[in-house]
C-alpha positions as CSV (number, residue, x, y, z in Angstrom):
1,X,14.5,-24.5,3.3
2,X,12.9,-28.1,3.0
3,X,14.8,-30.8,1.0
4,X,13.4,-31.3,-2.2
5,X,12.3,-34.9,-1.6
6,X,10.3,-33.9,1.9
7,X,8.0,-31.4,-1.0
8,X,7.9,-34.3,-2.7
9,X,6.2,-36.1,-0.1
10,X,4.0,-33.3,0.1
11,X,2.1,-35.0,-3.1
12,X,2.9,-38.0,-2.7
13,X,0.0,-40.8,-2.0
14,X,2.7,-41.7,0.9
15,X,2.3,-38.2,2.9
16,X,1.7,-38.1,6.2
17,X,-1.8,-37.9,7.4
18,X,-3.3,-35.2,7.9
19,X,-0.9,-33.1,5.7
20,X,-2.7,-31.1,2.9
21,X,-2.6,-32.2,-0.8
22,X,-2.0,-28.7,-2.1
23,X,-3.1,-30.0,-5.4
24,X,-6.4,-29.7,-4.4
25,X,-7.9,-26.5,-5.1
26,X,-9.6,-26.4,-1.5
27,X,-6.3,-26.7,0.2
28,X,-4.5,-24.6,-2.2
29,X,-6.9,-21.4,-1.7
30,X,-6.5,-22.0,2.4
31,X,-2.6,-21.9,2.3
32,X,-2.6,-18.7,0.0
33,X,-5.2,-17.3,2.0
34,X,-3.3,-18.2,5.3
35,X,-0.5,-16.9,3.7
36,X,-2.1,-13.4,3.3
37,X,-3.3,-13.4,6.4
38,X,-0.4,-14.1,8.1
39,X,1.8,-11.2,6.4
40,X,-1.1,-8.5,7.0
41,X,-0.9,-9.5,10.8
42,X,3.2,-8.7,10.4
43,X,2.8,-5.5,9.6
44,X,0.0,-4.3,12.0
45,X,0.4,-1.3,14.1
46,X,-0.3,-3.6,17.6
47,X,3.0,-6.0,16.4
48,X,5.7,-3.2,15.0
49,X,4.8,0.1,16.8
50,X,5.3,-0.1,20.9
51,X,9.1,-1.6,20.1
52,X,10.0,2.0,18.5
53,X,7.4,4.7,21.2
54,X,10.2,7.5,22.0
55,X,10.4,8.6,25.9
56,X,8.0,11.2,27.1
57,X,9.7,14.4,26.4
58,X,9.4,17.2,29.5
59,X,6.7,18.9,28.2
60,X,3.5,17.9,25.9
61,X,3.1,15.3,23.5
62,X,0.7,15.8,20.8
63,X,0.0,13.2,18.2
64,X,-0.8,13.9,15.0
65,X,-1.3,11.6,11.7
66,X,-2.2,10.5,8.9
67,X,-2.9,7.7,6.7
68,X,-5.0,3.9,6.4
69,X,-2.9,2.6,9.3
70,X,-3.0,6.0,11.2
71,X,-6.2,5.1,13.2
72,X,-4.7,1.5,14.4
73,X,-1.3,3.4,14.5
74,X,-2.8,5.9,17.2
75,X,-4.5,3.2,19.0
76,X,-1.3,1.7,19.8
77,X,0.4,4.7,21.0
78,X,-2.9,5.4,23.7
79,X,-2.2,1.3,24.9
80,X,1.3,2.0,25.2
81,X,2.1,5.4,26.1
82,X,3.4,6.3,29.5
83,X,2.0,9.9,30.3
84,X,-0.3,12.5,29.2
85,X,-1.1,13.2,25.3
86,X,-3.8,14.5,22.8
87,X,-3.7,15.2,19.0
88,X,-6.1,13.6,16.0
89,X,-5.2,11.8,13.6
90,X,-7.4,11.4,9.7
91,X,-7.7,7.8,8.2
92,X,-9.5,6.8,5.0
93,X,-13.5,6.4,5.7
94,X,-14.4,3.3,7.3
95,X,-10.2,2.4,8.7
96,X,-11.5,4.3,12.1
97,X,-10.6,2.8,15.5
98,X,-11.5,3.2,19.0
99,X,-9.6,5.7,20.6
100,X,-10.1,7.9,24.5
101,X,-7.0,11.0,24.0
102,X,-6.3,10.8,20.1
103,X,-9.0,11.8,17.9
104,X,-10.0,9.7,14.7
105,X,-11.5,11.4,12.1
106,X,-12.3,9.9,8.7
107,X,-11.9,11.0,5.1
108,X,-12.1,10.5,1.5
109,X,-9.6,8.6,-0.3
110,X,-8.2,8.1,-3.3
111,X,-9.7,11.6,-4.5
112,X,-9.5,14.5,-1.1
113,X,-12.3,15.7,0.3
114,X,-13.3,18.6,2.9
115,X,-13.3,16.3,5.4
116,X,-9.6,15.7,4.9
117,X,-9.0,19.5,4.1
118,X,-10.1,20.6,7.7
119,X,-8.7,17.8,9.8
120,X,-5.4,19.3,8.0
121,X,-6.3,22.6,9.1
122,X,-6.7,21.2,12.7
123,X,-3.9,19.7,12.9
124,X,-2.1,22.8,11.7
125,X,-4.0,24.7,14.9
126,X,-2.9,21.8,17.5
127,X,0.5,22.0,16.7
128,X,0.8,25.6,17.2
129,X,2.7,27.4,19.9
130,X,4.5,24.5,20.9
131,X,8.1,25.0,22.8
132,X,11.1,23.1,22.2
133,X,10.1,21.0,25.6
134,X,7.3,19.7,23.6
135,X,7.0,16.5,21.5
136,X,4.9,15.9,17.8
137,X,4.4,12.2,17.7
138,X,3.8,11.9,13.7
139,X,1.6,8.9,13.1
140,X,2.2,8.3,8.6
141,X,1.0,5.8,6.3
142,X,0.0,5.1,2.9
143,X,-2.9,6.7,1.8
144,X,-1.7,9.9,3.9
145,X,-1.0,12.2,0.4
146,X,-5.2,12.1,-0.2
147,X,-6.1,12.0,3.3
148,X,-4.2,14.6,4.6
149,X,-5.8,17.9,1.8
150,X,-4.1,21.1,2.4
151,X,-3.9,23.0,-0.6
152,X,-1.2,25.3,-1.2
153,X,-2.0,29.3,-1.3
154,X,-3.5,30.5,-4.7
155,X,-5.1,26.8,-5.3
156,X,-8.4,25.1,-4.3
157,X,-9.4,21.7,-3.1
158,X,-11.3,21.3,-6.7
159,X,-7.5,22.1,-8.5
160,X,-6.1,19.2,-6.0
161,X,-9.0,16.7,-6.7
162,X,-8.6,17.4,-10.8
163,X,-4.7,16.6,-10.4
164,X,-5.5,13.6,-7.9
165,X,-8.2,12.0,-10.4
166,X,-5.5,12.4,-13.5
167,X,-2.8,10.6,-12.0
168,X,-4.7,7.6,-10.7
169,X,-5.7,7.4,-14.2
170,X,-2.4,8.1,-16.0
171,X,-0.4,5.4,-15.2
172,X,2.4,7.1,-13.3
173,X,4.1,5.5,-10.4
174,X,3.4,6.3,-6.7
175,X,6.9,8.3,-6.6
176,X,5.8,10.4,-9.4
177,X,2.3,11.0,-7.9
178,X,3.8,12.1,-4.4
179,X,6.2,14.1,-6.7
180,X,3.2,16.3,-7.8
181,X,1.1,16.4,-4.7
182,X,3.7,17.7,-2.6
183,X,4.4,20.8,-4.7
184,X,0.1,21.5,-4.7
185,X,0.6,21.6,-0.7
186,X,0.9,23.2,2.3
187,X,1.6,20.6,4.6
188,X,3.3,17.7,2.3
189,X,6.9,17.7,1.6
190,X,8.2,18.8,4.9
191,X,6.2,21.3,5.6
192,X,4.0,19.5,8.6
193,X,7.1,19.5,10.5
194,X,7.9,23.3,10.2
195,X,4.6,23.9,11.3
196,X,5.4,22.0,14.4
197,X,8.3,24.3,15.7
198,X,10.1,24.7,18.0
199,X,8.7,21.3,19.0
200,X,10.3,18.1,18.4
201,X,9.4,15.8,15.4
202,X,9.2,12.2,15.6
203,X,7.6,10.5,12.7
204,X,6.6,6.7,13.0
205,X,5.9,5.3,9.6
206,X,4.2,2.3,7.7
207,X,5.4,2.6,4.4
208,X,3.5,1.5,1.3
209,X,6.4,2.3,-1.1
210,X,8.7,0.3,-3.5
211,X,11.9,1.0,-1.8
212,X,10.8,2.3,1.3
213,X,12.2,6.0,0.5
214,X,10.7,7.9,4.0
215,X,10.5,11.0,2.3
216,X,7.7,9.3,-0.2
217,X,5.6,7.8,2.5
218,X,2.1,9.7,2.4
219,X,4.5,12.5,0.5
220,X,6.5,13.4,3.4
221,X,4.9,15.7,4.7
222,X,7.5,15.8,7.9
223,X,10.5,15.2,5.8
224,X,12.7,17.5,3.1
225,X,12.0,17.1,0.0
226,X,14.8,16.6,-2.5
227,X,12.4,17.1,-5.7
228,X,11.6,20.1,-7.6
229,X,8.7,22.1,-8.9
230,X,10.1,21.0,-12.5
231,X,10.6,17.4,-11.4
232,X,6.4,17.6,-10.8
233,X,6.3,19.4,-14.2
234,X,8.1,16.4,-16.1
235,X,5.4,14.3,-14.5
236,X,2.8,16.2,-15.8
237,X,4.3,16.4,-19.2
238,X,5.6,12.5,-19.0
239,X,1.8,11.6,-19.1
240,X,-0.1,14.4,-20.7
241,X,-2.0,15.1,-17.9
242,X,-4.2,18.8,-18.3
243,X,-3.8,20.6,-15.3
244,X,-5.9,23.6,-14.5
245,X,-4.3,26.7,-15.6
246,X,-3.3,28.3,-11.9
247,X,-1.7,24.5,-11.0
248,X,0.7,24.8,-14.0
249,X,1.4,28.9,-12.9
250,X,1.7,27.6,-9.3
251,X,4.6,24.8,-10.3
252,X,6.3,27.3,-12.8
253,X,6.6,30.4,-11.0
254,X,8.4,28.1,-8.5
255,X,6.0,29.3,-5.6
256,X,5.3,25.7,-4.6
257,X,9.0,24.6,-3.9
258,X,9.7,22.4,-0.8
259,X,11.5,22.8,2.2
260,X,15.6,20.6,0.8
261,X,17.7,18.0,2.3
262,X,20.2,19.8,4.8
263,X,17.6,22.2,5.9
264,X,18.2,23.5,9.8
265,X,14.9,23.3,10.8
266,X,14.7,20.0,10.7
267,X,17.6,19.4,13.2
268,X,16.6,16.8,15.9
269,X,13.6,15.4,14.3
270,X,13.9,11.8,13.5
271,X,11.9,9.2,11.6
272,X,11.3,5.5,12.0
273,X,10.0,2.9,9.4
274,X,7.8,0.5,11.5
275,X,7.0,-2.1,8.9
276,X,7.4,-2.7,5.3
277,X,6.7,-4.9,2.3
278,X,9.5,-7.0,2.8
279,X,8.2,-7.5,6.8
280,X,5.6,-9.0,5.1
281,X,6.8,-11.5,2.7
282,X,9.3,-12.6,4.9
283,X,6.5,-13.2,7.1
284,X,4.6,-15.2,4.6
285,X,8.0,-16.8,3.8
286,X,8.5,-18.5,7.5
287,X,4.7,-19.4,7.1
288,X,5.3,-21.1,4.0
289,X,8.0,-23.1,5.1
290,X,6.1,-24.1,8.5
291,X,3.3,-25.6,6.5
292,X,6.5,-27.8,4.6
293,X,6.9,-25.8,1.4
294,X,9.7,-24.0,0.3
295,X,9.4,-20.1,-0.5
296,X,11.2,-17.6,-2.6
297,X,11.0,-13.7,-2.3
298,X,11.3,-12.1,-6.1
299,X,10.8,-8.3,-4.8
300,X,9.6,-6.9,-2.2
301,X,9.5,-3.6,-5.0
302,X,8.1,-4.4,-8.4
303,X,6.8,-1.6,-10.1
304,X,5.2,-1.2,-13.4
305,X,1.5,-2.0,-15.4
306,X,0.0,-5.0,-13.2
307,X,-0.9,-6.8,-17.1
308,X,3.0,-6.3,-17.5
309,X,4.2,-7.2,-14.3
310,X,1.8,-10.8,-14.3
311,X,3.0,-11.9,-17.4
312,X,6.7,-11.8,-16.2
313,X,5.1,-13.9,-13.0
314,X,3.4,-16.5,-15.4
315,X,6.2,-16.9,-17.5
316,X,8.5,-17.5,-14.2
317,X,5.5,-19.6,-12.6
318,X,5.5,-22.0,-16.2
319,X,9.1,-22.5,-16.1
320,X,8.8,-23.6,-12.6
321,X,5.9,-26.0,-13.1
322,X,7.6,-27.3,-17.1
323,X,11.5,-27.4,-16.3
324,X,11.6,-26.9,-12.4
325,X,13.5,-24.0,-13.1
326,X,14.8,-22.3,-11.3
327,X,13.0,-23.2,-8.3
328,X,12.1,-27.0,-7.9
329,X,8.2,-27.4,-7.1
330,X,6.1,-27.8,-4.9
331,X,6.9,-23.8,-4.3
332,X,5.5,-20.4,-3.0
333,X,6.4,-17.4,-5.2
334,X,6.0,-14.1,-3.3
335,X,6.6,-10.8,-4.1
336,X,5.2,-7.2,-3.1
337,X,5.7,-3.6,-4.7
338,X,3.1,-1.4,-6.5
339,X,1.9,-1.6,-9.4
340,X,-0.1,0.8,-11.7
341,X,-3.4,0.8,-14.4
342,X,-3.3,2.8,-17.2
343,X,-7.2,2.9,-17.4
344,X,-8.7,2.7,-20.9
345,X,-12.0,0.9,-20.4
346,X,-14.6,1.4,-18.4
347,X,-14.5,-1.6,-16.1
348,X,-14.5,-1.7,-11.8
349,X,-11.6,-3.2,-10.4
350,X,-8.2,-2.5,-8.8
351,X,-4.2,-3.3,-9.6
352,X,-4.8,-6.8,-8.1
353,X,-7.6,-7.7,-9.8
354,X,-6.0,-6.7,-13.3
355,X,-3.0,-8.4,-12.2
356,X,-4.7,-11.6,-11.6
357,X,-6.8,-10.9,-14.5
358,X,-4.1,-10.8,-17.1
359,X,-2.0,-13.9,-15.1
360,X,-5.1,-16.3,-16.1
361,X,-5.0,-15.3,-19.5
362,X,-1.1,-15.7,-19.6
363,X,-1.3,-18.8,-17.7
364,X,-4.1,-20.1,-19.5
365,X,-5.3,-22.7,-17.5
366,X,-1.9,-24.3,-16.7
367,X,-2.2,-27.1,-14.2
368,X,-0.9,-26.7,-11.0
369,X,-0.3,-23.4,-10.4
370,X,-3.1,-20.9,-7.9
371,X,-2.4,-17.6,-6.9
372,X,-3.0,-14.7,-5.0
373,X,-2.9,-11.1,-5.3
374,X,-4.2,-8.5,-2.6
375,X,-3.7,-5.0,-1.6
376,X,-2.8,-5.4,2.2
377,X,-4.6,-2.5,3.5
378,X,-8.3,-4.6,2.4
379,X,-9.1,-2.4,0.0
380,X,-7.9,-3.0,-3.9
381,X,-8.2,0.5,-5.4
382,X,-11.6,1.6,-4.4
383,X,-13.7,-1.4,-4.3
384,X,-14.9,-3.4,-1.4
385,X,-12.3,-6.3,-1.7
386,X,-8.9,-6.8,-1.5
387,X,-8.0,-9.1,-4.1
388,X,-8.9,-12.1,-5.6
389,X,-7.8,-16.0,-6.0
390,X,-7.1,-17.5,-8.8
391,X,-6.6,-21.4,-10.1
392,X,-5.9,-23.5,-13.0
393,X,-10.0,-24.7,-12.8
394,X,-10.7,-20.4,-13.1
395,X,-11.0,-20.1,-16.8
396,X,-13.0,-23.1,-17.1
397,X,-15.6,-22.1,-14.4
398,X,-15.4,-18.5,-16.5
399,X,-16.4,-19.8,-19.6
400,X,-19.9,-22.0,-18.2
401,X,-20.8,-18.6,-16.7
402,X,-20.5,-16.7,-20.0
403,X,-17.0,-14.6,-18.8
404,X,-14.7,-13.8,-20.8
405,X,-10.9,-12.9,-18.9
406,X,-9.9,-11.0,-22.3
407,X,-12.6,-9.1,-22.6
408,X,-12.7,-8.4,-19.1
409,X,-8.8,-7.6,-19.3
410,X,-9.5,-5.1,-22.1
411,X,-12.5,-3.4,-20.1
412,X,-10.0,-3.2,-17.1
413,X,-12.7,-5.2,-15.6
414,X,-10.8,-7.3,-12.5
415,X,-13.4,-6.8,-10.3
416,X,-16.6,-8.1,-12.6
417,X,-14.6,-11.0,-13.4
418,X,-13.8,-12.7,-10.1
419,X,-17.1,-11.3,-8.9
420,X,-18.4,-13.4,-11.6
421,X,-16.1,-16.8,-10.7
422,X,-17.0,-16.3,-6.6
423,X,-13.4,-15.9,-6.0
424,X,-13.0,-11.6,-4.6
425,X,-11.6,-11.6,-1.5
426,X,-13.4,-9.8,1.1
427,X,-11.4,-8.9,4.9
428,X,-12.8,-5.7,5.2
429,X,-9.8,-2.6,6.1
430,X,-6.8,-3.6,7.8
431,X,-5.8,-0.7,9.0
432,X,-2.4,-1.3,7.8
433,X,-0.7,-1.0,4.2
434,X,2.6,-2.3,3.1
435,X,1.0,-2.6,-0.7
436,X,0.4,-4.9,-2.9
437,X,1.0,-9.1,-1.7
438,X,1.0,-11.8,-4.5
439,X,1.9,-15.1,-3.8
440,X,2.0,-18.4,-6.7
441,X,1.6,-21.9,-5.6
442,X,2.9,-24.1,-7.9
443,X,2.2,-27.8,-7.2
């Protein structure tokens, strides 16, 4: 950490030259940005996958995958891989990458489509009549529980996409989403890796879940499952959601229960987490403290509504800038996690925007204090940007172009709004996903 006098001279008129005066919004928005930047290139599948390859096994290696990251994933393993291989992996529409032995196909996601249904069955085909000489390279990231659409026996890819659409909408949390999906599948929950034997299972992951839980990641699908057909029927219950009638019969005649923890088919197989959330914010962190400001991690796992979750950030970010409590400014703020919308207007925008949305109307203008809030795979819910910036000058600019951030807030309108203010942020895909990344600069 810096001293709290070298911040100080951060601001001062005294600074050294050339250092930025982060109360100027220009310099502000390039350290946040940089800041971003810099933790997305921490968690890339170039930087975090060769360290963890496994050894060539005696017989074949076939990679298989899925996931935003799974593309980028599989490119790495061709650069780096020492012998023969095949295998495909499916990635969300647009995440492809360039790849000569692993095909890349692309799919719909948040909602599965066919596309995503037959690459499963594929993969399903390539794995088959493998020996125990052979190795299954498992290639998982976030995104993976849409991408990869095997419906279980008795239901239809329609049932999956109805159940899909009403949990994005409900408000549950990614655990209790992957909770549900795995018990409508034929793959997820452990059951991609029991289609693999005798073969050998090694999964590589990227996870884009608070906590890091393996067996969450993309659902699982090559790890036991220690949750239940009623566990998935409490989450259906929790939020009301109306399932079609042969879902509900599927989950209560117990005919979609997962392969458990202890298991004996899943003896030898081993799984790796590549990169993380908190990869990232430490990342971010070191930047930070490079460019001379200190930097404090709150979570790398914060859950919850993204209006809730922002107005604990602004009232933390206003005690900071009021009572220098209980971090001294100038200061970074980071933190990472997922957060949820419970969607009730009829507005475009995704967690980050509605975060950011409801921390200007909390902050209300407060001087000093810019933020950032993006999702790191480029793609905040399922609209072309990946956050947005915001600064104490944002309300102000709002108001001379007619915007309102309440209304916009109550129309779960993120995207419209900083549309409107010039302040989206635009990388394109990543091809990586650790989740969400807000940082607060408070000057």
């Amino acid at each position: 950490m810096f001293a709290t006098d070298a911040n100080a001279a951060l601001l001062s008129p005294e600074r050294q030259p050339g250092t930025p005066d982060y109360r100027e919004p220009r310099h502000a928005r390039a350290l946040l940005r940089d800041l971003f930047d810099t933790a997305v290139a921490a968690v890339s599948a170039s930087h975090c996958l060769p360290p963890h390859l496994p050894q060539p096994p005696r017989g074949r290696t076939i990679v298989i995958g899925a996931g935003k990251a799974a593309a980028a994933m599989a490119q790495a393993v061709e650069a780096h891989w020492q012998g023969e291989l095949s295998g495909l992996v499916v990635t969300r529409y647009g995440h492809g990458a360039d790849c000569r032995r692993i095909e890349v196909v692309e799919a719909a996601h948040p909602v599965p489509d066919a596309a995503g249904q037959r690459a499963a069955q594929r993969m399903v085909e390539l794995v088959q009549g493998l020996t125990a000489d052979d190795l299954v390279l498992c290639l998982i990231s976030g995104g993976g529980s849409a991408l990869l659409a095997a419906p279980a026996p008795g239901l239809s890819l329609a049932d999956k996409q109805a159940v899909n659409k009403a949990l994005l909408r409900s408000g549950a949390s990614i655990g209790e989403m992957n909770c549900v999906r795995k018990h409508l599948s034929a793959l997820k929950g452990g059951r991609l890796a029991l289609a693999c034997a005798p073969a050998r299972v090694e999964t590589l992951l990227i996870s884009d879940i608070p906590g890091d839980d393996p067996t969450l990641i993309a659902s699982g699908p090559t790890l036991p499952d220690a949750t239940t057909c009623a566990d998935a029927l409490a989450v259906i219950a929790k939020y009301g959601i109306d399932v079609p009638a042969n879902v509900r019969q599927h989950l209560e005649s117990g005919a979609g229960e997962t392969p458990k923890p202890g298991d004996a088919r899943f003896a030898g197989h081993r799984s790796v987490t590549l990169a993380s959330a908190q990869q990232s914010l430490e990342a971010a962190a070191a930047r930070a403290r490079e460019l001379g400001l200190t930097a404090h991690i709150l979570s790398d796992s914060i859950e919850g509504e993204a209006r809730d979750v922002a107005e604990v950030h602004a009232a933390i970010a206003r005690q900071v800038a009021t009572h220098g409590q209980p971090f001294s400014k100038p200061c970074v703020i980071l933190s990472g996690g997922e957060t949820t919308v419970t969607v009730r207007g009829n507005g475009r925008g995704g967690r980050n925007a509605e975060f950011l949305l409801s921390l200007a109307v909390a902050l209300d203008g407060l001087p000093g204090v810019h933020a950032i809030a993006c999702d790191t795979d480029g793609i905040d819910g399922s609209e072309d940007n990946a956050g947005a910036l915001l600064g104490p000058d944002t309300l102000t600019r709002a108001t001379a172009r007619g915007l309102s951030a309440r209304a916009h807030l109550d129309n779960n309108d993120g995207y419209g709004f900083f549309a409107g203010v010039d302040d989206l942020i635009v990388t394109g895909p990543t091809r990586t996903n650790v989740n969400d990344f807000r940082a607060i600069l408070i000057v």
